[in-house]
Each structure stands twice: as C-alpha cells, then as structure tokens.
TIVO-2410 file (N, C-alpha, C; in nm, 3 decimals):
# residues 138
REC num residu      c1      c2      c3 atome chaine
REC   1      X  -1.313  -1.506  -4.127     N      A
REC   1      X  -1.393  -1.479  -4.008    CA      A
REC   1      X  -1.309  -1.410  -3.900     C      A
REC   2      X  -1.207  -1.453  -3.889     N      A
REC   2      X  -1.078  -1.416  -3.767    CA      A
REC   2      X  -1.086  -1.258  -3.804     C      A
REC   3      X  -1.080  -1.235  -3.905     N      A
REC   3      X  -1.058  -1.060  -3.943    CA      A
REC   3      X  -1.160  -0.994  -3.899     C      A
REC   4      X  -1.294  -1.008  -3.936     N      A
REC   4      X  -1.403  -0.977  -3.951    CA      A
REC   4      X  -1.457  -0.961  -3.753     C      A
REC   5      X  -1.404  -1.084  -3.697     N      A
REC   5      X  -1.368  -0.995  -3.555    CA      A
REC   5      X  -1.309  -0.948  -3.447     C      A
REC   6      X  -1.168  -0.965  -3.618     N      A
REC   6      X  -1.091  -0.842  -3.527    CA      A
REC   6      X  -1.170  -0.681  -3.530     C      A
REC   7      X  -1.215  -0.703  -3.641     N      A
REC   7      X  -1.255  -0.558  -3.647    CA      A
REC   7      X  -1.352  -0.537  -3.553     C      A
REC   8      X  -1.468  -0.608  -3.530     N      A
REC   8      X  -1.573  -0.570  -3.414    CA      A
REC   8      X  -1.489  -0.574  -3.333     C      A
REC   9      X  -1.414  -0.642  -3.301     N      A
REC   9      X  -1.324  -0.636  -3.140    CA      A
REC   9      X  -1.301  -0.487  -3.128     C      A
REC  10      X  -1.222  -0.428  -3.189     N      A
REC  10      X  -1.183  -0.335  -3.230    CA      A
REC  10      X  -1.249  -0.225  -3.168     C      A
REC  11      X  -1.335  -0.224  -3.238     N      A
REC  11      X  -1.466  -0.137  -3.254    CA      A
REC  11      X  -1.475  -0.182  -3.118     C      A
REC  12      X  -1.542  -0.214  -3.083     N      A
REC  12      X  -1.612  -0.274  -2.903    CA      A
REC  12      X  -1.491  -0.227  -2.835     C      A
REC  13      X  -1.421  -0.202  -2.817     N      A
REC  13      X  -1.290  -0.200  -2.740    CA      A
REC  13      X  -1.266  -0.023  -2.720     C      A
REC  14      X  -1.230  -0.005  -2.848     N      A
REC  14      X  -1.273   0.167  -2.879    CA      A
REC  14      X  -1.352   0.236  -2.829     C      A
REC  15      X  -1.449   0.126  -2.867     N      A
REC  15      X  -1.585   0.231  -2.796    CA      A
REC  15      X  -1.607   0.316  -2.634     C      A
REC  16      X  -1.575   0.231  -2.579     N      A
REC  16      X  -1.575   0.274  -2.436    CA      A
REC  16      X  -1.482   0.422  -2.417     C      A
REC  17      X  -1.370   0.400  -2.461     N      A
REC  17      X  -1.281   0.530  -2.440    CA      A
REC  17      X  -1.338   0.648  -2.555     C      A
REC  18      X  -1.376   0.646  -2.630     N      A
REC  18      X  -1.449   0.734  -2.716    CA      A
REC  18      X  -1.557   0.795  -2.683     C      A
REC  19      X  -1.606   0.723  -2.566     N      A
REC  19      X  -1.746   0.724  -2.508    CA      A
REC  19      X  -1.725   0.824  -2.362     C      A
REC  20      X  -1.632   0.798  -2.328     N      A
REC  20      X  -1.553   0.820  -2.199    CA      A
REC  20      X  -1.494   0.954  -2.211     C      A
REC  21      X  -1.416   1.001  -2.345     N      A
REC  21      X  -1.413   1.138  -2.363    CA      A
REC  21      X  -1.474   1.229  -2.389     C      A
REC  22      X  -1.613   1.159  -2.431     N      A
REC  22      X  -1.693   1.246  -2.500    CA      A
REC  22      X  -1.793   1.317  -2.358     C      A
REC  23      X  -1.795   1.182  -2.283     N      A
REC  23      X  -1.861   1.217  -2.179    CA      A
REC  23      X  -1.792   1.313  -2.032     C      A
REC  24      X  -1.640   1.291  -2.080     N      A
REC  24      X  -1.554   1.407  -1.988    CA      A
REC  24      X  -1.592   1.553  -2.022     C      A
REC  25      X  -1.572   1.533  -2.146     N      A
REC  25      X  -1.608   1.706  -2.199    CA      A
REC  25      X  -1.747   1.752  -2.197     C      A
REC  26      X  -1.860   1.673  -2.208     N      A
REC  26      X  -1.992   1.713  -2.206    CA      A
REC  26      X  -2.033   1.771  -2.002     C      A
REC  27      X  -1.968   1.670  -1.965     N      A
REC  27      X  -2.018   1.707  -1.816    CA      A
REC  27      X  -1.854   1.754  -1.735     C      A
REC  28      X  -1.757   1.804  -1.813     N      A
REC  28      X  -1.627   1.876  -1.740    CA      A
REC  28      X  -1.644   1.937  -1.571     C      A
REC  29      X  -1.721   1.956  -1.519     N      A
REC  29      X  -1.762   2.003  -1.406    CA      A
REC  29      X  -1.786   1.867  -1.332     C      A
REC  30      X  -1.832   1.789  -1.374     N      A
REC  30      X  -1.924   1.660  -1.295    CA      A
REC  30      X  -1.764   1.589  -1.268     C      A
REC  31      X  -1.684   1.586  -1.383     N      A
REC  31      X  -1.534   1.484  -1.398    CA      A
REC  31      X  -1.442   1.550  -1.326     C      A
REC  32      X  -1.432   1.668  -1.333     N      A
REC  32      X  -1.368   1.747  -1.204    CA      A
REC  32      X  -1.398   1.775  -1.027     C      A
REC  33      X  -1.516   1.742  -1.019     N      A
REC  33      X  -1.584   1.664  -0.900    CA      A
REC  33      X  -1.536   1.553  -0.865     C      A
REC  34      X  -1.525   1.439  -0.944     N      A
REC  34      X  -1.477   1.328  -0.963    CA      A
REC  34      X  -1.424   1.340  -0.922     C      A
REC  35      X  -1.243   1.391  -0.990     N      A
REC  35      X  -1.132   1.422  -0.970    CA      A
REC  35      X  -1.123   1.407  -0.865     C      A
REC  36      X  -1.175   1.517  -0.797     N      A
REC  36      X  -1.137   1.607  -0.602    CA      A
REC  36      X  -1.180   1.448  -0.569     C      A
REC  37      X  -1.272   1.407  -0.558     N      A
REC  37      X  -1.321   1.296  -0.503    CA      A
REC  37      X  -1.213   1.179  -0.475     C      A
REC  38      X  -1.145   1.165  -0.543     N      A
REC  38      X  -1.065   1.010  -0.579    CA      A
REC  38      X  -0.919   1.147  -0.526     C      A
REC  39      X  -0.887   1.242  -0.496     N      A
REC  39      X  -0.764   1.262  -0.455    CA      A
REC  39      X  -0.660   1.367  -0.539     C      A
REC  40      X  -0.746   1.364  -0.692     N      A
REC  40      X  -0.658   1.425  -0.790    CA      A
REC  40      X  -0.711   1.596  -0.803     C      A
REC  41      X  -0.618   1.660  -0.733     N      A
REC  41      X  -0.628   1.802  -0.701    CA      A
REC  41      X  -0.499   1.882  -0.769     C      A
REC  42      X  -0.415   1.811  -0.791     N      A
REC  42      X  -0.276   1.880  -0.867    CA      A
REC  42      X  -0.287   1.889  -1.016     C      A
REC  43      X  -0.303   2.019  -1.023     N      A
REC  43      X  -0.344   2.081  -1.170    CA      A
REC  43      X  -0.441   2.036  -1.273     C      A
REC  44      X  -0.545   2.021  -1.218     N      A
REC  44      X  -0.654   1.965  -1.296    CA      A
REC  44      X  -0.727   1.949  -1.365     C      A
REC  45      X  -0.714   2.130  -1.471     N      A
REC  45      X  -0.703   2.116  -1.607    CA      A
REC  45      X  -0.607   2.052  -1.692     C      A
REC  46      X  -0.497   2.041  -1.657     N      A
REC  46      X  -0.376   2.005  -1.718    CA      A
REC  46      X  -0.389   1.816  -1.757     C      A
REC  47      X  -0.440   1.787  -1.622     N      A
REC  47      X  -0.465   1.625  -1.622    CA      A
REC  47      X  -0.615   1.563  -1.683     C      A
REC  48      X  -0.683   1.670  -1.706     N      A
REC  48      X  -0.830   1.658  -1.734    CA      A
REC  48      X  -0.824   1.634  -1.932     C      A
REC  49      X  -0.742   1.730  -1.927     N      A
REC  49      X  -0.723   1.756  -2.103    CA      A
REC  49      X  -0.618   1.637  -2.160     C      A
REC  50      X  -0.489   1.610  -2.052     N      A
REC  50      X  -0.417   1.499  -2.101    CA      A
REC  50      X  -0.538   1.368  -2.110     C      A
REC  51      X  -0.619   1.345  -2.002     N      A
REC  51      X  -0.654   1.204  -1.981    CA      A
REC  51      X  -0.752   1.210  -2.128     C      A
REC  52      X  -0.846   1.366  -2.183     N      A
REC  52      X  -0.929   1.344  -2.281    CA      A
REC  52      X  -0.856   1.312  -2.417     C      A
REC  53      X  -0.714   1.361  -2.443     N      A
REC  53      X  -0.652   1.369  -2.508    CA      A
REC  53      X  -0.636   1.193  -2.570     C      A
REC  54      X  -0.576   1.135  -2.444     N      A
REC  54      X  -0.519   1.026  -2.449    CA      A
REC  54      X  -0.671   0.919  -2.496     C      A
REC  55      X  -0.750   0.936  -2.421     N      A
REC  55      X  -0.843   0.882  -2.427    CA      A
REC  55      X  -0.968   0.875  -2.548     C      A
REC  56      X  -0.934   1.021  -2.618     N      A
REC  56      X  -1.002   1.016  -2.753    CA      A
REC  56      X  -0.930   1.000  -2.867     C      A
REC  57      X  -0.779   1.028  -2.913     N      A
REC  57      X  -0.689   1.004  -2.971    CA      A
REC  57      X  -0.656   0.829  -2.956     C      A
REC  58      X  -0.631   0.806  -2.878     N      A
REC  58      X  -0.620   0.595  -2.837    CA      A
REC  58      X  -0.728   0.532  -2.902     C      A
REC  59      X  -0.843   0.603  -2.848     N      A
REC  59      X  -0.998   0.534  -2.885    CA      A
REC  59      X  -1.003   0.533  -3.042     C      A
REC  60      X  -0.948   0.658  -3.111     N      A
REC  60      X  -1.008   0.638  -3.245    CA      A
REC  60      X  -0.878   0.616  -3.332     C      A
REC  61      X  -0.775   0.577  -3.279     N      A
REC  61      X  -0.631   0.499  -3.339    CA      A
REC  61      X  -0.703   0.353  -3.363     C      A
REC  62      X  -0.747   0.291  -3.240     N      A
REC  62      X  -0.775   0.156  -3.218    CA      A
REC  62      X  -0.874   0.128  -3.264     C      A
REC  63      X  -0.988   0.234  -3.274     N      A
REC  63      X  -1.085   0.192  -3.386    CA      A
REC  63      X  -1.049   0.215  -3.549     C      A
REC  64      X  -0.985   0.338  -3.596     N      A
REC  64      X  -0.919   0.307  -3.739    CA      A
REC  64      X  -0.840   0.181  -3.762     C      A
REC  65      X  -0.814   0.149  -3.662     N      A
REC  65      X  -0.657   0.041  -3.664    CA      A
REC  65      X  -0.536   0.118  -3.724     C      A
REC  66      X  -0.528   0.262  -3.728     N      A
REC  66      X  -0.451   0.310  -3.791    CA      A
REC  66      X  -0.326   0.339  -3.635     C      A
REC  67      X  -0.220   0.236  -3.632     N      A
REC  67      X  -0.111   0.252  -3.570    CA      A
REC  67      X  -0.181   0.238  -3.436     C      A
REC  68      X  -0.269   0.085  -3.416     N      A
REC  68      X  -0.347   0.071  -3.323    CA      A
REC  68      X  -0.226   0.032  -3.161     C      A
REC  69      X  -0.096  -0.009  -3.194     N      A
REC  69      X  -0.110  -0.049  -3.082    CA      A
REC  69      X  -0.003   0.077  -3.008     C      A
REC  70      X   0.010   0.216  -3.046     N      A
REC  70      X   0.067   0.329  -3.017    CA      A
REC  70      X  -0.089   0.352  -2.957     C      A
REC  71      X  -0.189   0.383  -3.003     N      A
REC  71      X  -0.340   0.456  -2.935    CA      A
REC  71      X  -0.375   0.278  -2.823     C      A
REC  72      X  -0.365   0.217  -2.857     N      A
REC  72      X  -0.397   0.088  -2.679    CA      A
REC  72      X  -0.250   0.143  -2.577     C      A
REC  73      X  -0.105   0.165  -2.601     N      A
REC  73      X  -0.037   0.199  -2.574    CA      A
REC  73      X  -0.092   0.368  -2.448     C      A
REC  74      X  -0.140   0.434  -2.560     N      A
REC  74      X  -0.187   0.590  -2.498    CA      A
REC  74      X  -0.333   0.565  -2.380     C      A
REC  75      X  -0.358   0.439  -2.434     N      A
REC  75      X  -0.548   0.410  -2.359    CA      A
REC  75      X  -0.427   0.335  -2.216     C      A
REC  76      X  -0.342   0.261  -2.230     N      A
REC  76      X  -0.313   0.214  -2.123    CA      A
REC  76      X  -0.251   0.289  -2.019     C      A
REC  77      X  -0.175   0.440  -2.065     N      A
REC  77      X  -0.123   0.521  -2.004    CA      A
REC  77      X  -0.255   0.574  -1.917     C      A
REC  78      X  -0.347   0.598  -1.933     N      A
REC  78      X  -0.462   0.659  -1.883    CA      A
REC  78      X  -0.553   0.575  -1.783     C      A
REC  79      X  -0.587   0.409  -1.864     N      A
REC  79      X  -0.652   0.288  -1.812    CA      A
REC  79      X  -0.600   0.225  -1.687     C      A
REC  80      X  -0.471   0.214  -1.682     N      A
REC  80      X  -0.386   0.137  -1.573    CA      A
REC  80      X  -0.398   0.269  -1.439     C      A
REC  81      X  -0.362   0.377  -1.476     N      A
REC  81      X  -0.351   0.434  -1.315    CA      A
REC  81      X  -0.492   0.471  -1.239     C      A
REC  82      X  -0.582   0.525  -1.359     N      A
REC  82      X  -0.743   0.537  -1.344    CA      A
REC  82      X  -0.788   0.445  -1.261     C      A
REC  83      X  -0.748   0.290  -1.297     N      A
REC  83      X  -0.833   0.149  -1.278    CA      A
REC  83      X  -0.789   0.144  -1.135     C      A
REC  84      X  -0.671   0.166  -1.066     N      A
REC  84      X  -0.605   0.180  -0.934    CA      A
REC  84      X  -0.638   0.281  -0.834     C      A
REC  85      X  -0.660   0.372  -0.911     N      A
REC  85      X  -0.724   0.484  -0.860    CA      A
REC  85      X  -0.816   0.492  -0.805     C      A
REC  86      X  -0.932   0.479  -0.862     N      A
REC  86      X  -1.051   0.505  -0.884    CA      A
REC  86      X  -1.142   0.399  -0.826     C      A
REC  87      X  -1.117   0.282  -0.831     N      A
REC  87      X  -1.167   0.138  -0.840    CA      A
REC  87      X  -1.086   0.056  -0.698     C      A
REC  88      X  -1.047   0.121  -0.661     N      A
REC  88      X  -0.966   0.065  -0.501    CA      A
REC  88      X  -1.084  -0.051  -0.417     C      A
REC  89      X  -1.089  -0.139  -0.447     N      A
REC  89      X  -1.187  -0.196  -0.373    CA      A
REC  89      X  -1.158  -0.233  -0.242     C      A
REC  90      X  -0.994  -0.253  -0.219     N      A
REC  90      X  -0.934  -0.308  -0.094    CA      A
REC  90      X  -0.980  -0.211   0.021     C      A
REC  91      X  -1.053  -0.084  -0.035     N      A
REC  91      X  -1.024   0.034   0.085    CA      A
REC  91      X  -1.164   0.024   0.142     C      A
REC  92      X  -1.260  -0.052   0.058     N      A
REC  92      X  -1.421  -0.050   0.124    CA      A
REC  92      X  -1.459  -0.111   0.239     C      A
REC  93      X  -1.533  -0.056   0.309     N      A
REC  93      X  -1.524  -0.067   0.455    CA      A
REC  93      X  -1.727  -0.139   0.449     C      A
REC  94      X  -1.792  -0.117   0.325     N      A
REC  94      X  -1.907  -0.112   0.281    CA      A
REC  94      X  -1.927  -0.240   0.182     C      A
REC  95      X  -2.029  -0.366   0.259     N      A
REC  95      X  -1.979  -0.490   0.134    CA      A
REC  95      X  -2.054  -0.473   0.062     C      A
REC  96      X  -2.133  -0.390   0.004     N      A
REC  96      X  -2.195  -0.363  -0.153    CA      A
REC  96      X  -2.132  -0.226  -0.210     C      A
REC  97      X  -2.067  -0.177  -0.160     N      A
REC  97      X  -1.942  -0.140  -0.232    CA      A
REC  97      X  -1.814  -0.178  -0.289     C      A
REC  98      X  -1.745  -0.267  -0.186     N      A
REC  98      X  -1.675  -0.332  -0.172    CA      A
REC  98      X  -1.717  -0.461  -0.336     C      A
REC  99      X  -1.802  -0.465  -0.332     N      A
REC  99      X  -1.882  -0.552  -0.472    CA      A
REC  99      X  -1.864  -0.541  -0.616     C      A
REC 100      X  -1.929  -0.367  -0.582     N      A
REC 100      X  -1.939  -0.335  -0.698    CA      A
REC 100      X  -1.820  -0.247  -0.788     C      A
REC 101      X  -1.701  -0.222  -0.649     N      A
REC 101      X  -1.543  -0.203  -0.711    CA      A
REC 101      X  -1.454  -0.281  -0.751     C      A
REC 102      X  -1.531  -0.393  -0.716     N      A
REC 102      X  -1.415  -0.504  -0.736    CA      A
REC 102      X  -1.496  -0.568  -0.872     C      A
REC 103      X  -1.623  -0.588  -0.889     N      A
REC 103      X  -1.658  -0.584  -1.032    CA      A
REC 103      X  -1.569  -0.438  -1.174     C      A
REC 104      X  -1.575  -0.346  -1.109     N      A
REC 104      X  -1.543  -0.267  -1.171    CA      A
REC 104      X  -1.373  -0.262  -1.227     C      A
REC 105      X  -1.332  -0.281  -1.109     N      A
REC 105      X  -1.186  -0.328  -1.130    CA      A
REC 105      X  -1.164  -0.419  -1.209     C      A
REC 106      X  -1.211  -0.512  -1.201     N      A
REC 106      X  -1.225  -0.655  -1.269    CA      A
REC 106      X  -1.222  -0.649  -1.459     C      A
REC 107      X  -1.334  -0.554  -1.453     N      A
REC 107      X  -1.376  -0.521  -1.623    CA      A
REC 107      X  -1.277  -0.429  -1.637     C      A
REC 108      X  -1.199  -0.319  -1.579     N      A
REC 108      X  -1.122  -0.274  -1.619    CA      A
REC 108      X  -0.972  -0.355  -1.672     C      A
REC 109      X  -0.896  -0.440  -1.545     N      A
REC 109      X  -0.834  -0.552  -1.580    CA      A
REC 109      X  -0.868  -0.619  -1.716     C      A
REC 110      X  -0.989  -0.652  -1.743     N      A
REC 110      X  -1.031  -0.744  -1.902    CA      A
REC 110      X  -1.016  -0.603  -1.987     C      A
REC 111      X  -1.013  -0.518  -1.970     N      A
REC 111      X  -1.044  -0.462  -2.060    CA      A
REC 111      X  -0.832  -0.411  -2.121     C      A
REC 112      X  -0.784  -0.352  -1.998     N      A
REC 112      X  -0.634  -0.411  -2.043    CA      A
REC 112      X  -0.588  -0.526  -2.097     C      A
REC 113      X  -0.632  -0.599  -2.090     N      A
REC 113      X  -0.591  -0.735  -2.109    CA      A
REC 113      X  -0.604  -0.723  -2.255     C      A
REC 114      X  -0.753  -0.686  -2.295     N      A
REC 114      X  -0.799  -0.689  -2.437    CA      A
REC 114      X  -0.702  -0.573  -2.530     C      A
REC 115      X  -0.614  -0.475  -2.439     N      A
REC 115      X  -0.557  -0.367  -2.498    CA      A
REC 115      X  -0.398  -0.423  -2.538     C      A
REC 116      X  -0.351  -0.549  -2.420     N      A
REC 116      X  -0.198  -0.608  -2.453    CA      A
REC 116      X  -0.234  -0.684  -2.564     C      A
REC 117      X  -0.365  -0.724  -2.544     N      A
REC 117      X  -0.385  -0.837  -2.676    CA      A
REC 117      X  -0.348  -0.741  -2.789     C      A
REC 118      X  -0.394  -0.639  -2.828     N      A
REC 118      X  -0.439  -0.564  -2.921    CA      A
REC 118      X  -0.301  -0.505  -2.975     C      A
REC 119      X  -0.156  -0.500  -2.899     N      A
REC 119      X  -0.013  -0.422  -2.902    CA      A
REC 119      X   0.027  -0.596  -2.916     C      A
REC 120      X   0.009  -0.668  -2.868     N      A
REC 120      X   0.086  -0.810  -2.931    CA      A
REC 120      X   0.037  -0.822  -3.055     C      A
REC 121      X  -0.097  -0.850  -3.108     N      A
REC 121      X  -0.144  -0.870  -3.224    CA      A
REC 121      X  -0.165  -0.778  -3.344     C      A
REC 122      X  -0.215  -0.658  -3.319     N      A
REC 122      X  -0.186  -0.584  -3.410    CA      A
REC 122      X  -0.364  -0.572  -3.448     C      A
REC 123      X  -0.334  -0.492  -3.545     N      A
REC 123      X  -0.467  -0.450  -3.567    CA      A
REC 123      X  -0.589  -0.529  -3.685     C      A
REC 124      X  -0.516  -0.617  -3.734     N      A
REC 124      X  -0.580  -0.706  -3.848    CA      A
REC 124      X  -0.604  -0.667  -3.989     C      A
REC 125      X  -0.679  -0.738  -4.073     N      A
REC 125      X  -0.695  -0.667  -4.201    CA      A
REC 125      X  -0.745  -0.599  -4.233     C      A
REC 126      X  -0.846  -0.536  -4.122     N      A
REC 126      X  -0.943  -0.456  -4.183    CA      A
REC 126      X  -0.911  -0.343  -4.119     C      A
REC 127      X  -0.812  -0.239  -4.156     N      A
REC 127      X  -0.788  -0.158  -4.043    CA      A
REC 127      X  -0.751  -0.045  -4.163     C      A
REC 128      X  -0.730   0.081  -4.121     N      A
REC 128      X  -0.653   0.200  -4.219    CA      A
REC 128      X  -0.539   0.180  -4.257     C      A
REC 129      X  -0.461   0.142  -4.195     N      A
REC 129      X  -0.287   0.112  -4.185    CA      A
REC 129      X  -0.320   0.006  -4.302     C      A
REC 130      X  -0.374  -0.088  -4.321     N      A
REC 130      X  -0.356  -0.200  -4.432    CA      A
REC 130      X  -0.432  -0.156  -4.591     C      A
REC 131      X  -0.516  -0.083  -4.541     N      A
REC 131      X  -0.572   0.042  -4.682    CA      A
REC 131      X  -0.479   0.115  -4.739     C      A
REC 132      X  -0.431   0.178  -4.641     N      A
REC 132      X  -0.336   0.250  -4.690    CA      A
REC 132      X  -0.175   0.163  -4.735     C      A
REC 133      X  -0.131   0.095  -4.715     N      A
REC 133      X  -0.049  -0.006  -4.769    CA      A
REC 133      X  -0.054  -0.092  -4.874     C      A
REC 134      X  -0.184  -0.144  -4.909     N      A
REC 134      X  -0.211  -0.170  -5.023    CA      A
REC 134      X  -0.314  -0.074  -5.122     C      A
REC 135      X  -0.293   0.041  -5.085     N      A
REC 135      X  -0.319   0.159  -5.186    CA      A
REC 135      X  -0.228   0.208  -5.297     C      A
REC 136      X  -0.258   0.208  -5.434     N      A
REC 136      X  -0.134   0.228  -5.510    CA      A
REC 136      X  -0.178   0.394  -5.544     C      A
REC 137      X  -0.107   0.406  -5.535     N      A
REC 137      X  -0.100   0.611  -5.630    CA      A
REC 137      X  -0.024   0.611  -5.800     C      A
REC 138      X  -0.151   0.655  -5.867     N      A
REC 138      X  -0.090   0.606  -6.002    CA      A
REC 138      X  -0.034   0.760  -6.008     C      A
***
C-alpha cells in the first residue's frame, strides 16, 4: 500500500508544476504581466524560459520518479523564491488580501515540505529509475 501512494503522491505533487508550465507558455504574455507586477523586470525572457524549464523538467522527473529528487531539487530552485516573491502576505495593507496570501503561502510551504519529503525519501517502487534497474537486457 505504502508504494502504491507513493506513486499518487507523486503524481499529485507533479501535477501542479506540469500544470504551471503548461499554463506559462499557453498565456506567455499574461506571466510576463505577472512578472512586471511582482518586480521581476531583469531579463525576462531569460527568467521566463529558466522558471518553464525548471518547472516542466522537475514536474515530469518527479512524476516518472526517474532521478526524482534532482527534478524536487530543480521545482525547489523555482518554488522557494516564487513562494517569497509572489505570496508576500506581510506587505498587505488589505485584510482579505492579506488572507488569501497567507493561505497561498501556506500551500506553497506544504507543498515544499512535500518536495524535502520527496529528496529524503526517494521516489519508491513504482517509479522509472526502479524499471529500469530491474530490467535485464538479454
């Protein structure tokens, strides 16, 4: 059973950043709005393509489980400064803002949390990395 959800974990965990790149590149104009918004004006193709990079490459490491905790590793390079960034709740001057950043922050926090879990523990049995290890080549 323990395996069975590691793998949904997995999967559920993935998902969001897979979801997250897909949705950078579909609306690239809307995420570069963003950007200006939250402060990030220094070269912003350059940081737009690293964060999709990191963020769709991590996402589908951690969902193969193939060398999952290098792609939670790449999701945290992206997750941790984003979540600070972006999610500043200390700065709301507005208490239903102030609310709904500090919820946001919050799930971001669990959601690191679920990513150290994931680089302490490893990716479980049901993953590519363990297919491919107990794959023989005759």
């Amino acid at each position: 059973m323990r395996d069975v959800t590691d793998l949904i974990g997995r999967i559920f965990l993935a998902t969001i950043f897979i979801f997250e790149a897909i949705d950078s590149i579909l609306f690239i104009d809307k995420t570069k709005e963003t950007m200006t918004l939250h402060g990030l004006n220094w070269n912003q193709d350059f940081l737009l393509y690293c964060a999709i990079f990191l963020l769709m490459m991590g996402g589908l490491m951690v969902l193969f489980g193939y060398r999952s905790s290098l792609g939670a590793i790449m999701l945290l390079m992206y997750w941790v400064p984003v979540t600070f960034l972006v999610h500043d709740f200390w700065t709301c001057t507005n208490r239903v803002e102030l609310r709904e950043q500090s919820i946001l922050f919050m799930k971001n926090i669990a959601i690191i949390g679920g990513l150290l879990m994931l680089i302490g523990k490893g990716s479980g049995r049901y993953s590519i990395k363990k297919l491919l290890a107990t794959t023989r080549v005759h």
